[in-house]
NUVEXVEX-429216 format. One record per residue (C-alpha): residue number from 1; z, y, x. Coordinates in steps of 0.001 Angstrom, whole numbers. Last residue first. Layout:
N
+-----+---------+---------+---------+
|   n |      c3 |      c2 |      c1 |
+-----+---------+---------+---------+
| NUM |       Z |       Y |       X |
...
+-----+---------+---------+---------+
end
This chain:
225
+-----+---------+---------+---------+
|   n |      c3 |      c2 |      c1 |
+-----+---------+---------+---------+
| 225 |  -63198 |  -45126 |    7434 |
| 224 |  -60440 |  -43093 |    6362 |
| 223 |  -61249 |  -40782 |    9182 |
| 222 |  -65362 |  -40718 |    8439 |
| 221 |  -64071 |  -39614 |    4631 |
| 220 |  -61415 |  -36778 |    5996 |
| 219 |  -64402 |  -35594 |    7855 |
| 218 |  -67180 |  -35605 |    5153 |
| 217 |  -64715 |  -33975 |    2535 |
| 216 |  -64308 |  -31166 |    5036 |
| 215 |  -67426 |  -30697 |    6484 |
| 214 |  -68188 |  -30831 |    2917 |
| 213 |  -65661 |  -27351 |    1909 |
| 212 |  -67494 |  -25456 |    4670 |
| 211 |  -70904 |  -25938 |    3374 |
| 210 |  -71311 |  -22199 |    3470 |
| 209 |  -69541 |  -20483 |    6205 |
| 208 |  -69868 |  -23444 |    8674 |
| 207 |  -73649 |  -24816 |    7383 |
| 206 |  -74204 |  -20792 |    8186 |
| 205 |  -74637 |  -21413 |   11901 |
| 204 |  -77461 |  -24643 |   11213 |
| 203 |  -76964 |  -28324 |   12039 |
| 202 |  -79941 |  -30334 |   11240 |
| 201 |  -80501 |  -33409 |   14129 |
| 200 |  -81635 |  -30720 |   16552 |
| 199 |  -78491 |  -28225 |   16063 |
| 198 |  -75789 |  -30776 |   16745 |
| 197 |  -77725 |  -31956 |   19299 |
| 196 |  -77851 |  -28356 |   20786 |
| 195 |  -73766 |  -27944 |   20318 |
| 194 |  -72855 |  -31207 |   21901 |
| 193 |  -74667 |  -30306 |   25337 |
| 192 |  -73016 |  -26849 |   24243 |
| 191 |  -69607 |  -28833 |   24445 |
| 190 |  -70449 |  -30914 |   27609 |
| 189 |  -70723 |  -28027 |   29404 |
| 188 |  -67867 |  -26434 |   28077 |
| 187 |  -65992 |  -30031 |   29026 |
| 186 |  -67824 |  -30413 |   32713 |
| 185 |  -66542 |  -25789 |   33317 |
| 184 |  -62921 |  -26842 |   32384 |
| 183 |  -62703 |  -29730 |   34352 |
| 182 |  -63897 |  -27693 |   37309 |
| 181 |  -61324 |  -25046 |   36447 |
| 180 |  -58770 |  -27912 |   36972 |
| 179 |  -59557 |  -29033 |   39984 |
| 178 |  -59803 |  -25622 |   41194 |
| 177 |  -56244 |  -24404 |   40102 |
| 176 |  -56758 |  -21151 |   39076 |
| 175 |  -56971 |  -21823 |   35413 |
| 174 |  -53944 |  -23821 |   35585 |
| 173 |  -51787 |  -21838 |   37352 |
| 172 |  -52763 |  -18652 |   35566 |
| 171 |  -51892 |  -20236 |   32445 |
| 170 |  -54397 |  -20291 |   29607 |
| 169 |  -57019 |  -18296 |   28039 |
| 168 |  -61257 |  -19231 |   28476 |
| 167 |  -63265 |  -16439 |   28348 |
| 166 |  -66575 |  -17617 |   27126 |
| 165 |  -69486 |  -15494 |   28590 |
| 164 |  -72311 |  -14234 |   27240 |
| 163 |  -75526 |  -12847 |   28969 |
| 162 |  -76363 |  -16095 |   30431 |
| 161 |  -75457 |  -16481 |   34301 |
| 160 |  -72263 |  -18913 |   33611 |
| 159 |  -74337 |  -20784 |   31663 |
| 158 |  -76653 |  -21891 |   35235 |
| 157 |  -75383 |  -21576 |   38436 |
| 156 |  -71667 |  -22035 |   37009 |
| 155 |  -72362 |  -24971 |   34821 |
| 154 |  -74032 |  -26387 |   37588 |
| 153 |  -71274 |  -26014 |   40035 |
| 152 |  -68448 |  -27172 |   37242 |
| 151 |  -70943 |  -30620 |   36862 |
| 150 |  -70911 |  -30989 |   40281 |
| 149 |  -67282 |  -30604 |   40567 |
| 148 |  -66707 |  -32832 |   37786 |
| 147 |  -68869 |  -35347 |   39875 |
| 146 |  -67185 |  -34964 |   43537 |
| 145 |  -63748 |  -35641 |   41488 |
| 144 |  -65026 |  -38818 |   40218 |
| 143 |  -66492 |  -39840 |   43174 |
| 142 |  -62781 |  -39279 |   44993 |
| 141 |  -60700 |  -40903 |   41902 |
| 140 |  -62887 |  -44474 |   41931 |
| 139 |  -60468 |  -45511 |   39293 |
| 138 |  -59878 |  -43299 |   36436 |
| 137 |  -57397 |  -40079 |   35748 |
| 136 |  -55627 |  -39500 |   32502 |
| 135 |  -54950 |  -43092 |   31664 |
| 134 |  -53934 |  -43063 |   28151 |
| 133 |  -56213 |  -45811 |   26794 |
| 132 |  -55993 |  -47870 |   30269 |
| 131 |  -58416 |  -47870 |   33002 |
| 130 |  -58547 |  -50651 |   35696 |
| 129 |  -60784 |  -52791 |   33548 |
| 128 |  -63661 |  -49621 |   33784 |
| 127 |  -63906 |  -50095 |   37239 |
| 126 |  -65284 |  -46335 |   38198 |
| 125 |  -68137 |  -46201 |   41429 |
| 124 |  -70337 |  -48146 |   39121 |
| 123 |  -71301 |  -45908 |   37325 |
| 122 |  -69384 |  -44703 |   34058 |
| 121 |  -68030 |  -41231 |   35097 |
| 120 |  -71828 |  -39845 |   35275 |
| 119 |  -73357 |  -39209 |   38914 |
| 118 |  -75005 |  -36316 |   39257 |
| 117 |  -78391 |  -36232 |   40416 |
| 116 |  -80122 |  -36255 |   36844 |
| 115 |  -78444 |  -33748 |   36101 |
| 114 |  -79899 |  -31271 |   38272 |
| 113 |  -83115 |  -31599 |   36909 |
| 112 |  -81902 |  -31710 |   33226 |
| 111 |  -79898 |  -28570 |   34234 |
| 110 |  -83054 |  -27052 |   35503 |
| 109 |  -85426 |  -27615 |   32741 |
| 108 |  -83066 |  -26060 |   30317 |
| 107 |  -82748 |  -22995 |   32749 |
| 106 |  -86541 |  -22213 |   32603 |
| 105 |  -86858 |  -22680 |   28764 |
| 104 |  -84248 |  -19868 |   28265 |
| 103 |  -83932 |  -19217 |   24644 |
| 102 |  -82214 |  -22758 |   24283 |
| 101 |  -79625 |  -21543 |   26347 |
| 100 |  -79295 |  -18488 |   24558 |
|  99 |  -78426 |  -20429 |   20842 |
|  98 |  -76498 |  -22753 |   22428 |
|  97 |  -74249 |  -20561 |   23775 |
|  96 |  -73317 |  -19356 |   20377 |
|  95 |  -72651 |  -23095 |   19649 |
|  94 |  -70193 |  -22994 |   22451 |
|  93 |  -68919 |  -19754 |   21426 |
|  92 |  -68040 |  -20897 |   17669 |
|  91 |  -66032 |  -23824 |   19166 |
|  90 |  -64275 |  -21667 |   21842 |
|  89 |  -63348 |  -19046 |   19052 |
|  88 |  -62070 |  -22202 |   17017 |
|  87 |  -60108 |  -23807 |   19501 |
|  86 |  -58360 |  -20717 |   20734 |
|  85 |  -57445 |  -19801 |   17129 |
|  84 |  -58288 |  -16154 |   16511 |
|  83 |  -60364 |  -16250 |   12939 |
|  82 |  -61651 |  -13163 |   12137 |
|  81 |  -65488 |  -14802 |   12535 |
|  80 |  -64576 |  -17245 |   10105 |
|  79 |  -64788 |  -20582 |   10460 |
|  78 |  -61243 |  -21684 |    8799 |
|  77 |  -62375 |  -23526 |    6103 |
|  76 |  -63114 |  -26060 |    8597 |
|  75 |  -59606 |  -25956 |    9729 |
|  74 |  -57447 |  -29020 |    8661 |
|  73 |  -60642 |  -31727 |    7856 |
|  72 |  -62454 |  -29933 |   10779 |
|  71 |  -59440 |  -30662 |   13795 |
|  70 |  -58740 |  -34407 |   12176 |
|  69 |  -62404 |  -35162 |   13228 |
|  68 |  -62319 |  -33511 |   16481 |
|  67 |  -58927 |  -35545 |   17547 |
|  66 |  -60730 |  -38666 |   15517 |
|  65 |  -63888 |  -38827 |   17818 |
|  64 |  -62603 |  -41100 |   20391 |
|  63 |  -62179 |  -43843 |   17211 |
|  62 |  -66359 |  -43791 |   17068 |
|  61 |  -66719 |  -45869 |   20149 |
|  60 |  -70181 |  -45441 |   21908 |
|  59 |  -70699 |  -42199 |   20350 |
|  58 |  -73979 |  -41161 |   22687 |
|  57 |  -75620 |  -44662 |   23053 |
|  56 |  -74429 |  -44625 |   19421 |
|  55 |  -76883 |  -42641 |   18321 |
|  54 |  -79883 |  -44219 |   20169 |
|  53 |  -82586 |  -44127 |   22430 |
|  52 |  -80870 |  -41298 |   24075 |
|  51 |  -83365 |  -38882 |   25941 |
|  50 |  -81109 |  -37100 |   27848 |
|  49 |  -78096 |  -39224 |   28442 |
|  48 |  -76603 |  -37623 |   31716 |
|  47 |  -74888 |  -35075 |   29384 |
|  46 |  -73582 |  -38200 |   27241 |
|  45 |  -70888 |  -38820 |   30079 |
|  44 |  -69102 |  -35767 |   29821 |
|  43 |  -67728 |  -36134 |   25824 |
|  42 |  -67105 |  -39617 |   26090 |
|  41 |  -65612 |  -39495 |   29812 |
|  40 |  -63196 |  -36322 |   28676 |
|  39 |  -61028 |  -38432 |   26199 |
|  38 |  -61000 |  -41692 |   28222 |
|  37 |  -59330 |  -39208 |   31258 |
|  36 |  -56968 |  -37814 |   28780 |
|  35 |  -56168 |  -34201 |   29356 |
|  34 |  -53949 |  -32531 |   31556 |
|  33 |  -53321 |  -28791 |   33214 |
|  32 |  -51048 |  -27999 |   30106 |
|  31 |  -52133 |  -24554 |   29112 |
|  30 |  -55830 |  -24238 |   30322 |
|  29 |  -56243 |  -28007 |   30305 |
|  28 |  -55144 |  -27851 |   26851 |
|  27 |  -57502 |  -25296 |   25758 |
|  26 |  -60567 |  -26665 |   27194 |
|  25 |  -60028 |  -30352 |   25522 |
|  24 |  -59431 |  -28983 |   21781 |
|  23 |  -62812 |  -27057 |   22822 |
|  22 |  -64516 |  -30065 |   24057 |
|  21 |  -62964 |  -31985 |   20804 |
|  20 |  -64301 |  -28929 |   18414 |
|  19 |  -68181 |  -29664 |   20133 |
|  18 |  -67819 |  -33359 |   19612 |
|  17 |  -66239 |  -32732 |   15901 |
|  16 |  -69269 |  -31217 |   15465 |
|  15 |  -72041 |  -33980 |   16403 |
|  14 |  -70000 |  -36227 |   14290 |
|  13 |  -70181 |  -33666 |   10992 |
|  12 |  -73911 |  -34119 |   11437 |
|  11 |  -74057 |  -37840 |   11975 |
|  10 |  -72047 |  -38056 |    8860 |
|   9 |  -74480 |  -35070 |    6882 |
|   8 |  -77611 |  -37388 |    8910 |
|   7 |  -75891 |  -40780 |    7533 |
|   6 |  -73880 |  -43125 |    9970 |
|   5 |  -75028 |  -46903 |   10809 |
|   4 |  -76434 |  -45584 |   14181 |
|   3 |  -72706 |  -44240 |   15369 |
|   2 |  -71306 |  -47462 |   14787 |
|   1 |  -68935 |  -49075 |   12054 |
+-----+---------+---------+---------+
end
């Protein structure tokens, strides 16, 4: 099954799980300083794809979207502002973040600038046949690390300057450790990249109060699939 063979409610429920697996990604960097390498690349490299020709130019392999998945069919009743899960207040900020990036016409036309000088994880400089399923760190190590710090500068220049800030919790280690923070900053970019696609192809705020119960069913369905 690809991404272009999905319905807009599947497509939909998708686009979510990609903004939940940037936040499932966030936290465990900020509390175990590690994260799959495979797992970051799918949600990273679709920034660089700005005018995608096609869905599953964005989901190239659906089974990277299962973490997300399984996240909705166990908590999407759980979208209530009370809620204090670190994945779900980062979820409901990146879509939040959304909502004043897309306010500020000026800053969307300078990330796609600046994008379009950074180099994604699959050029050239990676060998894809070196990489393994739970490789945390590709080939090509040096570009790789040049482009999440790109991608942390840009978030920084740019969301960072919004008037709302997510405050990401972790250990001090971690979140101090520059490599790390720059992850960090490529994944909640990634997530509102995830977060305004979500939004173009139907996705509104109150879909998560009030069609709650079919994320659900439409999760657990895409996981038996």
């Amino acid at each position: 099954m690809s991404a272009d063979s999905l319905q807009r409610p599947q497509l939909r429920t998708l686009t979510l799980s990609a903004v939940v697996q940037s936040a499932q990604l966030v936290r465990g960097l900020a509390h175990t300083g590690s994260a799959s390498f495979p797992a970051m690349e799918a949600l990273i490299d679709p920034l660089f794809v700005l005018n995608s020709p096609s869905f599953t130019t964005i989901f190239p392999d659906l089974r990277l979207a299962r973490p997300g998945l399984e996240w909705l069919t166990a908590r999407a009743r759980q979208f209530s502002p009370g809620g204090n899960d670190e994945v779900l207040r980062y979820t409901r900020n990146l879509l939040l973040l959304r909502t004043k990036l897309m306010a500020d016409t000026e800053m969307l036309s300078r990330l796609g600038r600046r994008l379009q000088s950074i180099s994604p994880f699959s050029a050239p400089h990676t060998d894809p046949h070196r990489q393994t399923k739970h490789q945390t760190e590709p080939a090509g190590l040096h570009e790789t690390e040049r482009s999440f710090e790109a991608l942390a500068t840009l978030y920084q220049d740019t969301i960072s300057t919004l008037p709302f800030r997510i405050q990401v919790q972790g250990k001090v280690e971690h979140l101090q450790d520059e490599r790390i923070a720059n992850r960090i900053r490529a994944l909640l970019l990634a997530g509102i990249r995830f977060a305004v696609l979500w939004h173009q192809i139907g996705g509104r705020p109150w879909h998560l109060f009030i069609l709650r119960g079919r994320i659900n069913r439409i999760a657990t369905s895409m996981l038996k699939s």
